[in-house]
Structures are given as C-alpha cells and as structure tokens.
py3Dmol code that shows the C-alpha trace and the ligand (Angstrom):
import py3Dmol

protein = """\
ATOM      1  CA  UNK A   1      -7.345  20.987  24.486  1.00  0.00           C
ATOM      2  CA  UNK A   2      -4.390  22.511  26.164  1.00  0.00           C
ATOM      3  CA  UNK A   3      -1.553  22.775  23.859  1.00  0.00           C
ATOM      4  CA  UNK A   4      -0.477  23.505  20.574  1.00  0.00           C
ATOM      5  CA  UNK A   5      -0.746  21.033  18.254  1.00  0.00           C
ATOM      6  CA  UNK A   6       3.438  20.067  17.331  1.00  0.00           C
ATOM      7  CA  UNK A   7       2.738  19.959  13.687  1.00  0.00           C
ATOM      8  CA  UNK A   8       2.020  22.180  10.622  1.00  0.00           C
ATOM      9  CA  UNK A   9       0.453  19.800   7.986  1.00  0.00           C
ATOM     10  CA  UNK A  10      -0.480  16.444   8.845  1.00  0.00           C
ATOM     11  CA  UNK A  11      -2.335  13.589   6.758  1.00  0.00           C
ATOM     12  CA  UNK A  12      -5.405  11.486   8.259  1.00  0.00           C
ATOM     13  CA  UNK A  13      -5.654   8.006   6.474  1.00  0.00           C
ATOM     14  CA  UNK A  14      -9.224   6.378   7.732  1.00  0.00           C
ATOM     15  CA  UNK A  15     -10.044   3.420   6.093  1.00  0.00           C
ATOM     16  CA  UNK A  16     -13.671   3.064   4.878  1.00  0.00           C
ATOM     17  CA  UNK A  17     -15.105   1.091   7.375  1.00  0.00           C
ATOM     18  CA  UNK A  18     -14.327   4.297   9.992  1.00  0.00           C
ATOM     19  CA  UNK A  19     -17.449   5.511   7.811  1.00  0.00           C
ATOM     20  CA  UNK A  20     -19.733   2.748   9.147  1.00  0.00           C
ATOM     21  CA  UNK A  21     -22.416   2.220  11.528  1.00  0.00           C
ATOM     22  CA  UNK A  22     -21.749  -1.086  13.800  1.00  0.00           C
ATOM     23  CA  UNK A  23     -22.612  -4.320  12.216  1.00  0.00           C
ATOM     24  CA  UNK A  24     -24.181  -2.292   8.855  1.00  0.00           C
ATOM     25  CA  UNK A  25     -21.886  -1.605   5.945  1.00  0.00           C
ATOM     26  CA  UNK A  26     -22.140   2.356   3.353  1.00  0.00           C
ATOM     27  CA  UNK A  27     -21.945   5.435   4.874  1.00  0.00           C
ATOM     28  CA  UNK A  28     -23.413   6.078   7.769  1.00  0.00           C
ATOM     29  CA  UNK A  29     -24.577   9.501   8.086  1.00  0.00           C
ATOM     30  CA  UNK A  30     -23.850  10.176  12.249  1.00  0.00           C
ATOM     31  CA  UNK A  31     -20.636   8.718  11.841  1.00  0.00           C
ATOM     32  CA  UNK A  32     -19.244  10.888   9.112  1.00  0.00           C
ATOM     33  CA  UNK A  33     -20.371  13.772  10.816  1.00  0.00           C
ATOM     34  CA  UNK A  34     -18.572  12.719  13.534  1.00  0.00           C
ATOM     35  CA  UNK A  35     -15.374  12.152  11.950  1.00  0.00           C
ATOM     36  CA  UNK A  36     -15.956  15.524   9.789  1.00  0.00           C
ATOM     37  CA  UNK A  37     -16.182  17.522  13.443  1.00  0.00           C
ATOM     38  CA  UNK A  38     -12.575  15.841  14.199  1.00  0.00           C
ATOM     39  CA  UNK A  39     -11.202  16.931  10.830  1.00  0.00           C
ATOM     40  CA  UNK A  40     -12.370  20.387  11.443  1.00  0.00           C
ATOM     41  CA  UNK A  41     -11.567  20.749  15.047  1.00  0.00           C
ATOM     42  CA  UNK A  42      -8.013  20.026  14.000  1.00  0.00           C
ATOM     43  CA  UNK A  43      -7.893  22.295  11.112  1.00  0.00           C
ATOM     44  CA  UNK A  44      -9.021  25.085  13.189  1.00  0.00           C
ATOM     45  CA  UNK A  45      -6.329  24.724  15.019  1.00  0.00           C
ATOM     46  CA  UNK A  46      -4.428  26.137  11.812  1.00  0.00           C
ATOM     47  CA  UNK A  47      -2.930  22.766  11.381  1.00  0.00           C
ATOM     48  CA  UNK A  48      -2.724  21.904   7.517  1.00  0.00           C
ATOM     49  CA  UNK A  49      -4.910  19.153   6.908  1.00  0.00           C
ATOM     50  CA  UNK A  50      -5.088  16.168   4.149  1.00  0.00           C
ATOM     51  CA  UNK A  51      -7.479  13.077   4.135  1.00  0.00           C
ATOM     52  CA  UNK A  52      -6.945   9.623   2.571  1.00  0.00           C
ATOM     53  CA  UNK A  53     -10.098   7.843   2.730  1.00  0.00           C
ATOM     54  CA  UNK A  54     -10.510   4.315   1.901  1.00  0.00           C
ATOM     55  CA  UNK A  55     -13.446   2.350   0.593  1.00  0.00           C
ATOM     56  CA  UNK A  56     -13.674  -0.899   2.336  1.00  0.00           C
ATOM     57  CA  UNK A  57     -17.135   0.014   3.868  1.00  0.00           C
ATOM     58  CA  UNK A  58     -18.664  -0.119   0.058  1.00  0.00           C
ATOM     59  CA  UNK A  59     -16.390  -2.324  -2.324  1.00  0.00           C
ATOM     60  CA  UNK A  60     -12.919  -4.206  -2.152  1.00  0.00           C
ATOM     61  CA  UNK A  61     -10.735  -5.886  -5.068  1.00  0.00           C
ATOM     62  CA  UNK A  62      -9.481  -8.474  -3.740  1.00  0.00           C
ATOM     63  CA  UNK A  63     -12.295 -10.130  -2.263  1.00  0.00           C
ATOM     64  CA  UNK A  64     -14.135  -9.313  -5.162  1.00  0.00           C
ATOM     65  CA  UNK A  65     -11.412 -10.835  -7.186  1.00  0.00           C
ATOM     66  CA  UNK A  66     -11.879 -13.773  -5.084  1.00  0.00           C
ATOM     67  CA  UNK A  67     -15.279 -14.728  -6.613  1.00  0.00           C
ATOM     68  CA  UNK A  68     -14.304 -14.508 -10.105  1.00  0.00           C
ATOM     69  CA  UNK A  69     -13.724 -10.853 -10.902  1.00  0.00           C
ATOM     70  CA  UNK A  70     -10.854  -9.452 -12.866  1.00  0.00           C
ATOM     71  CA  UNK A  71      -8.162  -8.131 -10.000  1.00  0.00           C
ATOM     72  CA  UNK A  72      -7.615  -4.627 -12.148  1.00  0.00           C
ATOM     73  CA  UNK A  73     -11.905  -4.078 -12.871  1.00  0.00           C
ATOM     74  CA  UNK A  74     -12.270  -4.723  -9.061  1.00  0.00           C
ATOM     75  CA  UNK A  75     -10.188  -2.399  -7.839  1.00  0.00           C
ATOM     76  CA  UNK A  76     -11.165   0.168 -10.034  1.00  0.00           C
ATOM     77  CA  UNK A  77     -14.603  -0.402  -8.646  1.00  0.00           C
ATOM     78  CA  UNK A  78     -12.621  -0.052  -5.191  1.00  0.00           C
ATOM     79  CA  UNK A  79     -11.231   3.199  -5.907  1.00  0.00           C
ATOM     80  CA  UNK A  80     -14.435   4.761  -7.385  1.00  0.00           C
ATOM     81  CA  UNK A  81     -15.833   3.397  -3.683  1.00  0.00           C
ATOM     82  CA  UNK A  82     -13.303   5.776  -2.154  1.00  0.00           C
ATOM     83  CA  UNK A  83     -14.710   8.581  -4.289  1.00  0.00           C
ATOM     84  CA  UNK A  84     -17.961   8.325  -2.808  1.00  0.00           C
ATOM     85  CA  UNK A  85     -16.741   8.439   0.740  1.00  0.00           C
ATOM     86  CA  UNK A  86     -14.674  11.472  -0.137  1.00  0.00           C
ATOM     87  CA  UNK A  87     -17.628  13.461  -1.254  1.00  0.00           C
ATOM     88  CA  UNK A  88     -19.664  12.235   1.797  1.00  0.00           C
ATOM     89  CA  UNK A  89     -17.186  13.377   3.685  1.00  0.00           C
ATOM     90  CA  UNK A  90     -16.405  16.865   1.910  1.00  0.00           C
ATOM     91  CA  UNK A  91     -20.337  17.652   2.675  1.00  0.00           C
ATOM     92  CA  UNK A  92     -19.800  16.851   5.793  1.00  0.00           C
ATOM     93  CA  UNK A  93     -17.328  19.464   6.531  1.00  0.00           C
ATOM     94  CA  UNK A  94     -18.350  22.174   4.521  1.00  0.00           C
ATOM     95  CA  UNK A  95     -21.451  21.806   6.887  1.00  0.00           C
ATOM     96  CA  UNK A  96     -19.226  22.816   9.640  1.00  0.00           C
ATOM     97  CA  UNK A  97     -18.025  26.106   7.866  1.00  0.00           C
ATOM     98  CA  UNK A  98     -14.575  24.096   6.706  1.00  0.00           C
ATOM     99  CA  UNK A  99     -13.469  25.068   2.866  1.00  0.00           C
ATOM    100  CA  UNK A 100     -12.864  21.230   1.459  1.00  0.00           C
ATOM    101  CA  UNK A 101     -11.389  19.695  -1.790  1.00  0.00           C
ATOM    102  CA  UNK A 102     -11.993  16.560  -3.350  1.00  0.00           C
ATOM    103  CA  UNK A 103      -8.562  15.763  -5.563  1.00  0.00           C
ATOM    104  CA  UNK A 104      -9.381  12.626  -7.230  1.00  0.00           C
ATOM    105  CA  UNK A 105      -6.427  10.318  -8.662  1.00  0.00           C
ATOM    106  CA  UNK A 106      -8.576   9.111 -11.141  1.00  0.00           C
ATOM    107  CA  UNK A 107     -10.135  12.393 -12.975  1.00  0.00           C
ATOM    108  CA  UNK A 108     -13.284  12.660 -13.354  1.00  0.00           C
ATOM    109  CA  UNK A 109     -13.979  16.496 -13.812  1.00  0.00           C
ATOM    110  CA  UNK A 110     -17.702  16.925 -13.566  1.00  0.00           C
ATOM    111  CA  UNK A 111     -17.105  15.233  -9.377  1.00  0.00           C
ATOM    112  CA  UNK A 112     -14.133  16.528  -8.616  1.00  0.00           C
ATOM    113  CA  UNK A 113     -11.002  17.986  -9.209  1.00  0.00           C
ATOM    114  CA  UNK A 114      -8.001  15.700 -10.536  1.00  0.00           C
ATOM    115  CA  UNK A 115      -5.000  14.986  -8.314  1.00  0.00           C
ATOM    116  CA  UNK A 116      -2.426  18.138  -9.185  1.00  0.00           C
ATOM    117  CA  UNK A 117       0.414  18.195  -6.545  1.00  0.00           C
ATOM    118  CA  UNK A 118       0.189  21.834  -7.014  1.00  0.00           C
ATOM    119  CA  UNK A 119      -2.549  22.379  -7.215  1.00  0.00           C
ATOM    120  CA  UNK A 120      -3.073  20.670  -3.585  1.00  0.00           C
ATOM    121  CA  UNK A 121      -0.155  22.496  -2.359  1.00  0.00           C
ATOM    122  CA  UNK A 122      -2.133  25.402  -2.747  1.00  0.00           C
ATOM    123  CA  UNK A 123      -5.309  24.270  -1.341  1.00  0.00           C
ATOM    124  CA  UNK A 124      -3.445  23.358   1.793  1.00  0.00           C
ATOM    125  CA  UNK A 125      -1.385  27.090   1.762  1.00  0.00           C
ATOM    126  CA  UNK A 126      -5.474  28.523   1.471  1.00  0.00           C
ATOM    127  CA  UNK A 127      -6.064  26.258   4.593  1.00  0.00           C
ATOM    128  CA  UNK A 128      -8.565  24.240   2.932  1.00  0.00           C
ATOM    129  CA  UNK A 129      -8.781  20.264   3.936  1.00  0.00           C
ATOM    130  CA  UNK A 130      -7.857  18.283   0.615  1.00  0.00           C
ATOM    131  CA  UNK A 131      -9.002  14.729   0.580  1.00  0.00           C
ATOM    132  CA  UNK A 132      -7.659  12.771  -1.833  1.00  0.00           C
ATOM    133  CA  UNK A 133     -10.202  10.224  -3.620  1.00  0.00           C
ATOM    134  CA  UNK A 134      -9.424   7.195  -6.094  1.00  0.00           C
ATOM    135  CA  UNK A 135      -6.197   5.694  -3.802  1.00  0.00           C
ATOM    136  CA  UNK A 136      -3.235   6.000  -6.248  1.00  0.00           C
ATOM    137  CA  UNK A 137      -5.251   5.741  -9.179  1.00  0.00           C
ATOM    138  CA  UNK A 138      -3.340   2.296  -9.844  1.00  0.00           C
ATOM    139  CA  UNK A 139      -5.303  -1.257  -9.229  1.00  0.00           C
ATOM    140  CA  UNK A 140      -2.763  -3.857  -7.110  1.00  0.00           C
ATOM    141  CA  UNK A 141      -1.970  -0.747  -4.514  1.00  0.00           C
ATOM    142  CA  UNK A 142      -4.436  -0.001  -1.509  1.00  0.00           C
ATOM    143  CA  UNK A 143      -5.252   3.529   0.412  1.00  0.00           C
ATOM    144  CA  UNK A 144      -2.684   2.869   2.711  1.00  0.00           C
ATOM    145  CA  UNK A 145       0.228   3.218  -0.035  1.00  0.00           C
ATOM    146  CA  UNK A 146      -1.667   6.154  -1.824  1.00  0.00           C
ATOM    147  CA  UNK A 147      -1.222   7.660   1.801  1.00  0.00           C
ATOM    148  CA  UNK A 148       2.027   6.996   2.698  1.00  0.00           C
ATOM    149  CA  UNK A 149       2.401   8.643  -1.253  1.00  0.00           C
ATOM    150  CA  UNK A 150       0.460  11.738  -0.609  1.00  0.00           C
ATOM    151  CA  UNK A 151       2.019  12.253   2.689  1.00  0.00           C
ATOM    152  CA  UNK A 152       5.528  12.408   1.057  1.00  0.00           C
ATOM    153  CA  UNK A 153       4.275  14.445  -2.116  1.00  0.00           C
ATOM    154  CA  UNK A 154       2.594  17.203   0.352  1.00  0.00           C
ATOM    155  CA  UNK A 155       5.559  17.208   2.195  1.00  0.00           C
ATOM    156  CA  UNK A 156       3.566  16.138   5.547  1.00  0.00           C
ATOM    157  CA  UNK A 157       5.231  16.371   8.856  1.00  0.00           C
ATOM    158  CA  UNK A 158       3.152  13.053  10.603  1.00  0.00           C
ATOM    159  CA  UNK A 159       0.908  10.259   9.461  1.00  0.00           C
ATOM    160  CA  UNK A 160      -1.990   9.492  11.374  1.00  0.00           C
ATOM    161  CA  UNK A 161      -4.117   6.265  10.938  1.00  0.00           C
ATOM    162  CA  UNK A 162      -6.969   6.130  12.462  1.00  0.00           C
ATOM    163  CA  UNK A 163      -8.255   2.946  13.466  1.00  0.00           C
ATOM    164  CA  UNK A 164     -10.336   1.260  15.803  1.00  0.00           C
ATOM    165  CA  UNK A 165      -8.517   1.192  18.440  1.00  0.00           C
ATOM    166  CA  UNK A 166      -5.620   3.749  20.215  1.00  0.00           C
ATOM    167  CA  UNK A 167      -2.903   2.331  18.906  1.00  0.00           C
ATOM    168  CA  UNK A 168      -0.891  -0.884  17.993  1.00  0.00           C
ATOM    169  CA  UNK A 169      -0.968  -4.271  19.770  1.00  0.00           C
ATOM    170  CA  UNK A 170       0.857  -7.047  19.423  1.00  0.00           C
ATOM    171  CA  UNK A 171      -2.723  -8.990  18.745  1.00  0.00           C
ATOM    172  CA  UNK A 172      -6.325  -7.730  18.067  1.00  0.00           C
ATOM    173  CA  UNK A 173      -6.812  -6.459  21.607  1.00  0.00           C
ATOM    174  CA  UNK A 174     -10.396  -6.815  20.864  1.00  0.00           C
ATOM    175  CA  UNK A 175     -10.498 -10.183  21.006  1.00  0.00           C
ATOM    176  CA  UNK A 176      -7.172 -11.215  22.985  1.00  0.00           C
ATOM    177  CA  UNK A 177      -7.364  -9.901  26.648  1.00  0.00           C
ATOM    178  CA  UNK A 178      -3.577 -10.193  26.668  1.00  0.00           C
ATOM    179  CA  UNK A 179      -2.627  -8.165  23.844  1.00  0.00           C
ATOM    180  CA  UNK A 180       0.110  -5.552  24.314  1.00  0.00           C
ATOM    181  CA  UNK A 181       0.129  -2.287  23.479  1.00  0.00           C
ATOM    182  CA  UNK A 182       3.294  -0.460  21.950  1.00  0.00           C
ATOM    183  CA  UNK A 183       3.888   3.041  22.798  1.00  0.00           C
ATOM    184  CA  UNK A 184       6.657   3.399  20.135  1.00  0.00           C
ATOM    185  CA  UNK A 185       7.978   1.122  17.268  1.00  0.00           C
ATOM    186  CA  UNK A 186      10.850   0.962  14.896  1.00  0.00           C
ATOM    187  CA  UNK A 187       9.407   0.519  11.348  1.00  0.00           C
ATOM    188  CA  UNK A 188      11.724  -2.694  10.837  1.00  0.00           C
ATOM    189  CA  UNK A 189       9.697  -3.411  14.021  1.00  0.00           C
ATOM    190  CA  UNK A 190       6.167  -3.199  12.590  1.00  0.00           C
ATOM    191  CA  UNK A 191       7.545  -5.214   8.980  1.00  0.00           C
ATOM    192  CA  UNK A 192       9.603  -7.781  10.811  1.00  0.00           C
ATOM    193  CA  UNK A 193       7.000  -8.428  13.011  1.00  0.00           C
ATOM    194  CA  UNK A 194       4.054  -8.231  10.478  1.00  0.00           C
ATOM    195  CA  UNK A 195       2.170  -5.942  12.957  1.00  0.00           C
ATOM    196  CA  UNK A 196      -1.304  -5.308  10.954  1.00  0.00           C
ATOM    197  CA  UNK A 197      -0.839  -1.241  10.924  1.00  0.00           C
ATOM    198  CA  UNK A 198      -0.184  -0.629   7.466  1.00  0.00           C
ATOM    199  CA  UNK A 199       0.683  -2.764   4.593  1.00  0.00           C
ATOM    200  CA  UNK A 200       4.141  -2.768   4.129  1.00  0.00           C
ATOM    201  CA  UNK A 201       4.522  -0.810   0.732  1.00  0.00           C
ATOM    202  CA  UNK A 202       3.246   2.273   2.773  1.00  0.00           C
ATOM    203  CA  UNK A 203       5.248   1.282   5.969  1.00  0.00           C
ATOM    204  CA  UNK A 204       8.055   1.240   3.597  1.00  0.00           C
ATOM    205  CA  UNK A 205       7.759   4.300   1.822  1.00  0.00           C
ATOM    206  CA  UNK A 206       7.001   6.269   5.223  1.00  0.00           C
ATOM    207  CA  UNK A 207      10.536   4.890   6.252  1.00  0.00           C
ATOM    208  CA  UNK A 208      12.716   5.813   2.999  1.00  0.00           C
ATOM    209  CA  UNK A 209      10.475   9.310   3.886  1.00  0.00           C
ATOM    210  CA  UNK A 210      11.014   9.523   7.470  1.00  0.00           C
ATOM    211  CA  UNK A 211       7.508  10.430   7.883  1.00  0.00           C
ATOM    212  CA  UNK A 212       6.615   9.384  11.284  1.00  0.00           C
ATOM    213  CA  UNK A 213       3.724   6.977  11.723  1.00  0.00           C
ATOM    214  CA  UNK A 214       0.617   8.018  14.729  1.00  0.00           C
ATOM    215  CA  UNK A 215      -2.014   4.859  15.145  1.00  0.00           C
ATOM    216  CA  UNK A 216      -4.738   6.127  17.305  1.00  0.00           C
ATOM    217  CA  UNK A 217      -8.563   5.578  17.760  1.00  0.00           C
ATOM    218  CA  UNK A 218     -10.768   7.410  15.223  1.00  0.00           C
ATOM    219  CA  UNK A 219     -13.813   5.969  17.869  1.00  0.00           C
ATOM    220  CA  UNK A 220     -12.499   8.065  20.478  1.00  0.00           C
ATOM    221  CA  UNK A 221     -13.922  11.672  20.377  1.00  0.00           C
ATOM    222  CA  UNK A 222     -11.413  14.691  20.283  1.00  0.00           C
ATOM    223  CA  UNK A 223      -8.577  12.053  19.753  1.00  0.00           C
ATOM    224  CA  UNK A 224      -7.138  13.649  16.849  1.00  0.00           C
ATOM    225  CA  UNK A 225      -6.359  16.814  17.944  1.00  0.00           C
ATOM    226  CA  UNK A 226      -5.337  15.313  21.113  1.00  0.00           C
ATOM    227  CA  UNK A 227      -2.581  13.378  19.519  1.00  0.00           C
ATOM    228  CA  UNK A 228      -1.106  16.522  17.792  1.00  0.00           C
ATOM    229  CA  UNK A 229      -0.928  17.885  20.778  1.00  0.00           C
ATOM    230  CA  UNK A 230       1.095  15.268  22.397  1.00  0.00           C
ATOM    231  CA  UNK A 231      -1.782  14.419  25.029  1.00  0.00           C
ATOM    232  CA  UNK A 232      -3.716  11.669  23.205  1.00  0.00           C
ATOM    233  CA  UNK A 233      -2.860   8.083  23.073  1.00  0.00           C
ATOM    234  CA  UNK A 234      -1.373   6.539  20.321  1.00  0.00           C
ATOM    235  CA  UNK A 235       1.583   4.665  19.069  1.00  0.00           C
ATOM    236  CA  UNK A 236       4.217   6.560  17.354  1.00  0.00           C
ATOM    237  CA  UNK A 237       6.401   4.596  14.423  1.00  0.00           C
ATOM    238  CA  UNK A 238       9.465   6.055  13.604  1.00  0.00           C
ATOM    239  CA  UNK A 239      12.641   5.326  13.153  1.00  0.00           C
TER     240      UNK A 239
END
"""
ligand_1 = """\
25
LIG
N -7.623 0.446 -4.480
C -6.762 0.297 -5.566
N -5.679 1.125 -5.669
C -5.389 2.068 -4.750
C -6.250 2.192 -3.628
C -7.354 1.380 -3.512
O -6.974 -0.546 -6.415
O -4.390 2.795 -4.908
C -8.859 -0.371 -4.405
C -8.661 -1.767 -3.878
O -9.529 -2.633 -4.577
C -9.149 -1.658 -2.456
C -10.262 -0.648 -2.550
O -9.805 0.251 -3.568
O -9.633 -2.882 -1.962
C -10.569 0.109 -1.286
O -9.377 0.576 -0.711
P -8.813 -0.004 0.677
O -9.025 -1.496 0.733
O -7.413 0.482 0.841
O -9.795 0.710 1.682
P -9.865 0.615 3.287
O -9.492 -0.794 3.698
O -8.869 1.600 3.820
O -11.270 0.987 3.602
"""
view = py3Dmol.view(width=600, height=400)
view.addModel(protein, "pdb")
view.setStyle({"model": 0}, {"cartoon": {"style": "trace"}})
view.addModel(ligand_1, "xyz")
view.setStyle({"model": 1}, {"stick": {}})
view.zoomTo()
view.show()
C-alpha cells in the first residue's frame, strides 16, 4: 500500500454470507480469518475501525417467516445469528494481536457488552475494532439499516460494504456479461433505480447523514485498505 488511507474512522458492513465457504453455509473458519487480516491491516493503519456483521450465512426472518414463523421470533433468531458471527469474528482478530469489542444491541452481558454509544466512542478513541452484534436490536429492520445507524451514531467519515463483487452494476455482473459498472452514484440514483446495494432505509439514512457510501469486493485480498487509500476499486455513493 502506498498512501495514506483518506479517512479517520470508517465502518465495514459484511453481510453474513462474506463468512462462508462456497456452496456451504456457517462460518467458515479460513474465510473469517481472512476477512479478520483485512480488518486488522486497516486498523493498523491507525484508521478507526467499526464492523456491522450480518447473519444471513446462519438464519434469516423473512424467509423463515415465509414457512410459517412469526416475522418478530424470526428475526430475533436473525439477530442472535449476527451475534455468533461477531464473536467468530472478534477471535479472529484478537488472534492477530488486534484489541476487539463485541457491542451487542440486544444485551446479553455474560457474551458481550451492550450497545453504549459511549461507551463505543471510547473503544474506537483506545483504537480498538468495535463490532456491533444483534443489527438494531429491532425485528422488521436488517444489518444494513443498523449500519447506516451506527455509522451516523459513531460519527463515521465513509461506509464501506463489502460484497461480492468491486462495486455496483447495473445487473448481477455474475451472471449478465453485459452488466455495467458505476464508478460513482447519486443516492436518488441507487433508490430510483432500485440498484440492490443497500436497502433503502439505510441508503436513506446515509443520505439525510451525508455519509458517503464505498461498495467494493470483500473477495478481493488487501481491497479494503486499498479503497481508503483511494487506489482500490469500488463505487463511491454520495451525493
Ligand atoms: N435482523 C433484524 N433486525 C435488525 C438486523 C437484522 O431483525 O436490525 C434479522 C433479520 O431477520 C435478518 C437477520 O437478522 O434477516 C440477519 O440479518 P441480515 O439479513 O441483514 O444479514 P445479511 O444479509 O447482511 O447477512
């Protein structure tokens, strides 16, 4: 890496399934470690660093809800999904020598600590990655809101989702040849056009927030840091 990374404190939203093996589904124990080494690489870099991880790899509501199950039970079930990948990924980096934090939205005190804006403020001044478990602690709302959320409360300077692939198309690229790929967006752009980035409560909220919006590959190794630094690809929403 060449430059210096062009923020201070940043959030990383990954949804579960980043936490996968291909074709398996749980927590895969190569890939977290790989992801953890791309958490810590950045926060070496003395960039401030927060982690919304999803849980779509063990459990989601709605499709649960789909065969029967109460919406609000489901996603409860959802969230406590996202707990587990949070503490599989807090081992992780602690492996590496990286102080980590588990804030959980939904307490539970004998796992983890409970979401206290302060009390993460402080774990970010002590440079110590805070992942925050349990979504927004609400059922009906998904990781991608509770991120959008967090990154406002903590006062973040960028959003980063990592996905698949480095950035957003205009169709899954992975199956449509043709697909094009944005370099930039407007966010009326990505709600207008019902891009599949975000869903558009946290698309929203990053707007009224001005929090600016980086889509990039989590697959790709050393991509986060490079898009911090300006030299990695992704597509920047903003407005
Ligand atoms: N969830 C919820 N409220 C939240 C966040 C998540 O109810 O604030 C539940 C919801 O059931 C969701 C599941 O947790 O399906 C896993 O989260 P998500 O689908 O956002 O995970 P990802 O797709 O990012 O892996």
């Amino acid at each position: 890496m060449s430059a210096d990374p062009k923020y201070k404190r940043v959030l990383l939203k990954c949804s579960g399934e980043a936490l996968m093996a291909d074709g398996t589904t749980g927590i895969d124990n190569d890939t977290v470690e790989r992801i953890a080494a791309e958490i810590a690489s950045v926060s070496r870099l003395d960039v401030e660093v927060c982690v919304v991880i999803g849980g779509g790899n063990i459990f989601r509501g709605v499709s649960a809800s789909t065969h029967g199950m109460a919406r609000a039970s489901a996603d409860y079930m959802g969230m406590l999904a996202t707990v587990m990948n949070a503490l599989a990924l807090q081992n992780a980096i602690e492996r590496l020598g990286i102080e980590t934090r588990v804030l959980s939205a939904i307490p539970m005190a004998s796992v983890c600590e409970p979401y206290i804006r302060r009390r993460a403020m402080r774990h970010l001044e002590k440079k110590r990655v805070v992942i925050f478990a349990a979504g927004t602690g609400n059922p009906f709302f998904t990781t991608d809101t509770a991120a959008a959320l967090r990154a406002a409360e903590m006062g973040c300077d960028v959003l980063l989702k990592g996905t698949q692939v480095d950035g957003v198309y205009s169709d899954d690229p992975l199956r449509n040849p043709d697909a094009i790929r944005y370099e930039r967006l407007d966010y009326m752009d990505v709600l207008s056009q019902d891009l599949k980035v975000m869903d558009a409560s946290a698309i929203s909220l990053a707007r009224e927030n001005n929090i600016p919006i980086l889509v990039f590959s989590i697959q790709k190794p050393g991509a986060f840091s490079d898009v911090l630094t300006g030299v990695g690809r992704c597509t920047i929403i903003e407005q």
